[in-house]
C-alpha positions in Angstrom: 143.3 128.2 90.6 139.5 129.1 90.5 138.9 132.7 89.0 135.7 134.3 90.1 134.0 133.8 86.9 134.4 129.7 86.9 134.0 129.8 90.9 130.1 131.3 90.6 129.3 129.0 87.6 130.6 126.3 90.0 128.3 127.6 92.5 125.4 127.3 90.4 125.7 124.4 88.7 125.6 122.4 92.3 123.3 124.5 93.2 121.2 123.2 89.8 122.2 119.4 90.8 121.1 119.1 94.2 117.7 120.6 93.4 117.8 117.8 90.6 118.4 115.5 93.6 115.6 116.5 95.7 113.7 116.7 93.2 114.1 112.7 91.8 114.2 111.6 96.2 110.5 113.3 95.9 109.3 112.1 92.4 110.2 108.5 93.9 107.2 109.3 96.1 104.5 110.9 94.3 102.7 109.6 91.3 100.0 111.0 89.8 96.6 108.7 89.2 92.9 109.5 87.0 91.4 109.8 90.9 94.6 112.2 92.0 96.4 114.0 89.4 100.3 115.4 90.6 100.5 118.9 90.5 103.8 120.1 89.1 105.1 123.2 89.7 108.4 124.8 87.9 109.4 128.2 88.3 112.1 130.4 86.4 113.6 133.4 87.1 110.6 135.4 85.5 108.1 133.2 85.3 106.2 130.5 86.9 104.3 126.9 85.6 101.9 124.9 87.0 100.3 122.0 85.4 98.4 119.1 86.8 99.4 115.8 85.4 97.7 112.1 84.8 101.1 110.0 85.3 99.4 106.5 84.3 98.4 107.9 81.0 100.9 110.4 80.8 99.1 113.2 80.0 98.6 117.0 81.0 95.3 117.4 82.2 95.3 121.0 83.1 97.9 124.0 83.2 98.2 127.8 83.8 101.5 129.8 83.9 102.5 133.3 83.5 102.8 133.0 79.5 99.7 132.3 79.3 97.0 134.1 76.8 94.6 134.9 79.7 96.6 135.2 82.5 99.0 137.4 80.8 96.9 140.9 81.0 96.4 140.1 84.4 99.9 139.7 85.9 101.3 142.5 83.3 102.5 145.0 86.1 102.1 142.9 89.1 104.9 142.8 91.6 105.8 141.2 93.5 106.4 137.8 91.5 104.5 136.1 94.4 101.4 137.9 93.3 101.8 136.3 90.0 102.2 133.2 91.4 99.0 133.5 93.5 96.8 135.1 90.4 98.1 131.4 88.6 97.6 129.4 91.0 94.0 130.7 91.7 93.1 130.2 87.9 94.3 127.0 88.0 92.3 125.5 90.6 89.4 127.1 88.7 90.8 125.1 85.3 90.8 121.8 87.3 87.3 122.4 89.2 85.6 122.7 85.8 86.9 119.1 84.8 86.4 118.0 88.1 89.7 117.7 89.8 89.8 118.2 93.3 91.7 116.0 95.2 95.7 116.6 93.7 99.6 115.1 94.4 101.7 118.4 95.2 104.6 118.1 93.5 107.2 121.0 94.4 109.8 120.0 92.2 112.5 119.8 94.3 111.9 123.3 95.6 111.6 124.9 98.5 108.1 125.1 100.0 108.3 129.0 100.0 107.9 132.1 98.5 106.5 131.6 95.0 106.0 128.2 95.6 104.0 128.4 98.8 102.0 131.2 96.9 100.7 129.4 94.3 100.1 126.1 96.8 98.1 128.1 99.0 96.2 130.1 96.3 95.1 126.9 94.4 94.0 125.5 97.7 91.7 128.6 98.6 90.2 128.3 95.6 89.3 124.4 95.8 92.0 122.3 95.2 92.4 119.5 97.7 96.4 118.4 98.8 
C-alpha cells in the first residue's frame, strides 16, 4: 500500500524523469557552435540560470542568474519571480552583445515554454538576442 508521503515523492520523482526526457529528445537537436552559441536556461524553485554555451569547445561563454553579484541588488524585493527572470534575461543579452553574440540556440531544458521561462526568452530577445 502507498502512504501519502511515498505517493507525492512518487509523484515527483516522474515528474523529475520526464522533464529529463524532454529534455535529452531536445538536446538531440540543438548544439551550440562559435557562430551560434545554445542558450541554456535552468530554473529552481527560487532562482533562475541562464548561460550561453560554445558546445564544440565546451565552454561557457556568457551567464547571468539570480545569484549573481550585480544582478542580486536588483531583483532583491522583486516579485513576481517572472520579473526576475525578465531583469536576467535582459542583462544577459547585454553580456552577450558586448562579446558580440547575437544570433543564439534556445535551449529550454526540457521546460515548458512559459512563465519564467518565456520571461527571460522574451526579455533577452528585446534586448538584442537573435533565436
Amino acid at each position: 500500500m502507498w502512504d501519502g508521503v511515498m505517493d507525492i515523492r512518487h509523484k515527483q520523482r516522474l515528474k523529475q524523469l520526464r522533464r529529463h526526457r524532454r529534455k535529452l529528445r531536445v538536446r538531440k537537436k540543438i548544439f551550440g557552435t562559435a557562430e551560434r552559441p545554445r542558450l541554456s536556461v535552468y530554473r529552481s524553485l527560487k532562482h533562475i540560470y541562464a548561460q550561453i554555451i560554445d558546445d564544440e569547445r565546451g565552454h561557457t561563454l556568457v551567464s547571468a542568474s539570480t545569484l549573481d553579484r550585480e544582478i542580486r541588488p536588483l531583483v532583491a524585493g522583486v516579485r513576481p519571480k517572472k520579473a526576475q527572470a525578465e531583469i536576467v534575461g535582459r542583462i544577459l543579452a547585454e553580456r552577450a552583445l558586448k562579446l558580440g553574440i547575437q544570433k543564439v540556440a534556445f535551449d529550454r531544458n526540457g521546460y515548458k515554454y512559459h512563465g519564467r521561462v518565456k520571461a527571460l526568452a522574451e526579455a533577452a530577445r528585446q534586448a538584442g538576442l537573435q533565436f
